[in-house]
C-alpha positions as CSV (number, residue, x, y, z in Angstrom):
1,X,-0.9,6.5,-22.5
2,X,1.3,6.1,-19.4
3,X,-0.9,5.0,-16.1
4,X,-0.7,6.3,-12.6
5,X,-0.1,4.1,-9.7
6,X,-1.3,4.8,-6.1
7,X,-2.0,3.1,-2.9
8,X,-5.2,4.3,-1.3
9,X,-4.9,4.7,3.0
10,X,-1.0,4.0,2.5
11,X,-0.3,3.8,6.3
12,X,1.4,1.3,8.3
13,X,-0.3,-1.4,5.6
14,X,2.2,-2.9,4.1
15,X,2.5,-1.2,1.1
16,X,5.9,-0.3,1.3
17,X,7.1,-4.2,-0.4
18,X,4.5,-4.4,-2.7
19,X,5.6,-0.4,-3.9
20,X,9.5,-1.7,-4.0
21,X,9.1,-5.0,-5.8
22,X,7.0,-3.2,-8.1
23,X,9.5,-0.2,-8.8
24,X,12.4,-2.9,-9.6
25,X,9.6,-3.6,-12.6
26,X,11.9,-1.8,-16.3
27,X,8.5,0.0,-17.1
28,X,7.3,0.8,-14.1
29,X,8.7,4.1,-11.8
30,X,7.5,4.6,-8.6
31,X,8.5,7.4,-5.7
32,X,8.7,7.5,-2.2
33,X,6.9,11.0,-2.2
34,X,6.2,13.6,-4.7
35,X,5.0,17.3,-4.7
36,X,1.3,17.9,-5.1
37,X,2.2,20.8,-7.4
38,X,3.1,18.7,-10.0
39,X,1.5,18.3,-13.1
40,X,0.7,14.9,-15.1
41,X,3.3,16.0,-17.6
42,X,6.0,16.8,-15.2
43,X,5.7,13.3,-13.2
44,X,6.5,11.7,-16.3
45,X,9.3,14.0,-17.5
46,X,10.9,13.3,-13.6
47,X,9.8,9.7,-14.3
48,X,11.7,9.3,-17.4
49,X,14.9,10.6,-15.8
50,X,15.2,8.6,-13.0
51,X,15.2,11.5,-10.5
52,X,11.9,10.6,-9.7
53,X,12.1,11.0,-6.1
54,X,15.9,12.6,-5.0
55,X,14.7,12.5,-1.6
56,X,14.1,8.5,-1.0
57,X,14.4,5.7,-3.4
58,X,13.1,2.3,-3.2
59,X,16.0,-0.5,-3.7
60,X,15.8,-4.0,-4.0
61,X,19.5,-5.5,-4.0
62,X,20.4,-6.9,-7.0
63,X,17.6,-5.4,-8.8
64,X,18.5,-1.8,-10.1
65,X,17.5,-1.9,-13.6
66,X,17.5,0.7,-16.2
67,X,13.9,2.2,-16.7
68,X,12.9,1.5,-20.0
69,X,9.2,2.6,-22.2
70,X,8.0,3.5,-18.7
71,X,4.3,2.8,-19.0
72,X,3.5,3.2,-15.4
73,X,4.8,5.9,-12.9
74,X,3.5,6.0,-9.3
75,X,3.0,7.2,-5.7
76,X,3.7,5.5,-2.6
77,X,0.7,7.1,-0.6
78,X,-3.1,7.9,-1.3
79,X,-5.0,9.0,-4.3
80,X,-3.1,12.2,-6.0
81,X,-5.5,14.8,-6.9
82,X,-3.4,16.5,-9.7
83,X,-3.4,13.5,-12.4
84,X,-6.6,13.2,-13.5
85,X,-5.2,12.8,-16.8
86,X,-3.6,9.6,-16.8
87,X,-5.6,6.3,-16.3
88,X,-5.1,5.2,-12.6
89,X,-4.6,2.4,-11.5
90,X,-5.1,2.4,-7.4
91,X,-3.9,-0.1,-5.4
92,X,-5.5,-0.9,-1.7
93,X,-3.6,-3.4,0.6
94,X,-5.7,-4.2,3.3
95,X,-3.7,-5.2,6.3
96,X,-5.8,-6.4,9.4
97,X,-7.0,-3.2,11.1
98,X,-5.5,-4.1,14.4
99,X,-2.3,-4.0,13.6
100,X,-2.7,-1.3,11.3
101,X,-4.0,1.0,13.9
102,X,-1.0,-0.9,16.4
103,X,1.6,0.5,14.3
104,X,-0.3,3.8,14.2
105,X,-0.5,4.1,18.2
106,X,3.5,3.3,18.5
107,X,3.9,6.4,16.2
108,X,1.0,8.5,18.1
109,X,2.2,7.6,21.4
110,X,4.4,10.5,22.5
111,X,2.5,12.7,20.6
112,X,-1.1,12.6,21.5
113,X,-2.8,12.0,25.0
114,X,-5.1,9.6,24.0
115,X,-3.1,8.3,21.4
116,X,-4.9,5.0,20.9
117,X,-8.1,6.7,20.2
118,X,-6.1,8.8,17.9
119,X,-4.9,5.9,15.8
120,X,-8.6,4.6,15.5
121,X,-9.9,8.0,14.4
122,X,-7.2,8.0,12.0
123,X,-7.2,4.2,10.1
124,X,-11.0,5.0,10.1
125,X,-11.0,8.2,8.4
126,X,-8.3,7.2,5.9
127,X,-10.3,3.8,5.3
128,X,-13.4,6.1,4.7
129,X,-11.4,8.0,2.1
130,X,-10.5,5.2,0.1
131,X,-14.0,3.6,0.0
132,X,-15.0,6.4,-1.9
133,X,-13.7,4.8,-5.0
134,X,-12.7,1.8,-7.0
135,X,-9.7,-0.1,-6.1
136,X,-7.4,-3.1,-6.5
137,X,-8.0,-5.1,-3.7
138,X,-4.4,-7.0,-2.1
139,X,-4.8,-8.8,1.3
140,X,-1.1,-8.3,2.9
141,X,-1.5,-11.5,4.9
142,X,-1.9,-13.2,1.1
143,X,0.8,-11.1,-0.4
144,X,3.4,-12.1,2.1
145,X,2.4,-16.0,2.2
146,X,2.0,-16.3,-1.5
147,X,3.8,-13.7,-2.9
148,X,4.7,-15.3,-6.5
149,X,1.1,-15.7,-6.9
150,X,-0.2,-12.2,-5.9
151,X,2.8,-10.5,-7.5
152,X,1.3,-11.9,-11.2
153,X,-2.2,-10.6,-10.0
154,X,-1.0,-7.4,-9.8
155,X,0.6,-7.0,-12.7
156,X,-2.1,-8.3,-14.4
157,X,-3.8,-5.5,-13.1
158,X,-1.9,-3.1,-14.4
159,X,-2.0,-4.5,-17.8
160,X,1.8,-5.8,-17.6
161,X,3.8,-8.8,-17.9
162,X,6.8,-10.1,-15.6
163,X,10.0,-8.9,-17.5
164,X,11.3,-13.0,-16.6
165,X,10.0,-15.5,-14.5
166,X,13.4,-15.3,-12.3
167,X,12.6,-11.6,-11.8
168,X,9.4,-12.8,-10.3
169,X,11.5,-15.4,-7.9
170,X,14.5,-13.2,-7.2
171,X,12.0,-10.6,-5.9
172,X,9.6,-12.8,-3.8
173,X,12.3,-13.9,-2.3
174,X,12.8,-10.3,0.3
175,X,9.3,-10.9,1.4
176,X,9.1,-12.1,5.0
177,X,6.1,-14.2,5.2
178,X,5.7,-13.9,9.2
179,X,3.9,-10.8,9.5
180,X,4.4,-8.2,11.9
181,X,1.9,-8.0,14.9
182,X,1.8,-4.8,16.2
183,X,-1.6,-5.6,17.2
184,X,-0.1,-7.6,20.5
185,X,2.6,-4.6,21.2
186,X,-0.4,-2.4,21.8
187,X,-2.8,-1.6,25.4
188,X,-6.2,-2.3,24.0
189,X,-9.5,-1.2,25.6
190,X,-12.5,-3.1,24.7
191,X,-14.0,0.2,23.9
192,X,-11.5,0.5,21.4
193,X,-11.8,-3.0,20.3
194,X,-15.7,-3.1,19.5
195,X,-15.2,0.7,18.0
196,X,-12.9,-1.8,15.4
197,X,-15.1,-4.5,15.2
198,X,-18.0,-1.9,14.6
199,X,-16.4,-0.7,11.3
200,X,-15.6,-3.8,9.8
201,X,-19.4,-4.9,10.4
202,X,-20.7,-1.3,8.7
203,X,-18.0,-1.2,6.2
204,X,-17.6,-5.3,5.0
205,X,-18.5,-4.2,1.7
206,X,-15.6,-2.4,0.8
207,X,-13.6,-4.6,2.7
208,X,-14.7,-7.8,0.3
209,X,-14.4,-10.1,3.4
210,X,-16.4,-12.0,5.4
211,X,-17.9,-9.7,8.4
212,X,-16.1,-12.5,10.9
213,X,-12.8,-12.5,9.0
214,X,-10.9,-10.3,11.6
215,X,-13.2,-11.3,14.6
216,X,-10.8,-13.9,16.0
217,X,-8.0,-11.4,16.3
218,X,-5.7,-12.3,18.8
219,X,-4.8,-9.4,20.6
């Protein structure tokens, strides 16, 4: 049976390269967006033709390849509540929470008043969300240092193999391993700062990570 892909508190977390290295995959079809009123059966019918997603596409130059015996279709955002039918196979990429919640307050800014509280509220009550069940854990900080490495991890996951080893290489390869620190582009109040620090110390569970992991966060 065909599996369902999805990226639990897909926001500003870097799951946008690991969704488009993994949609360059010949079995594997995954969309930008897709309407909630679809049912199992019609994701893989809009799967099958290509059409997936008319609105966006992911593309990886050089790597348009024909979709063949899709065995996995996904979802570039959270859980989908409308394919409880297929097996799912939810992957989390945990990007550190400062700069998740960075990124969140440049798009917040003009809209809210307090828009770094805003952020917060938001990262924590997606993050809450997504601890509510069982995921594939990927570190984004790993993922873009390593990606080779944590590329076969994932697909391992999903029960799949690397159509080639160059596939693998040639993919890897549009990964910038600096990451992005929106964390430092961002006014924070120590308030806001222990409000952070106070959900990774209640929630270092989920998280799989040393409670002290993010604590030396240069900000």
């Amino acid at each position: 049976m065909m599996g369902f892909i999805s990226f639990p508190a897909a926001a500003h977390n870097g799951h946008t390269i690991v969704a488009a290295i993994l949609a360059t995959h010949p079995h594997i079809s995954i969309a930008n967006s897709y309407s909630k009123s679809l049912q199992s059966q019609e994701i893989i019918k809009l799967a099958k033709t290509e059409r997936w997603d008319a609105r966006y596409s992911f593309e990886i130059p050089g790597q348009h390849v024909e979709k063949i015996d899709i065995k996995m279709v996904g979802f570039s955002g959270s859980d989908p509540d409308n394919v409880e039918k297929l097996p799912h196979y939810p992957i989390f990429i945990l990007r550190n929470p400062f700069d998740v919640i960075g990124s969140r307050y440049t798009k917040f800014k003009n809209r809210q008043k307090n828009p770094l509280n805003y952020a917060s509220e938001d990262y924590f009550i997606r993050m809450k969300e997504a601890f509510q069940n069982n995921f594939f854990t990927v570190i984004h900080e790993e993922f873009i240092q390593n990606p080779y490495k944590e590329l076969l991890q994932i697909l391992n996951y999903l029960n799949l193999e690397a159509p080639s080893s160059q596939w693998v290489l040639d993919v890897c390869k549009y990964v910038d391993p600096v990451p992005f620190l929106s964390r430092q582009r961002t006014t924070w109040t120590s308030f806001e700062i222990n409000r952070v620090f106070g959900f990774l110390n209640d929630y270092a569970d989920f998280f799989q990570l040393d409670k002290t992991k993010y604590h030396e966060t240069e900000l």
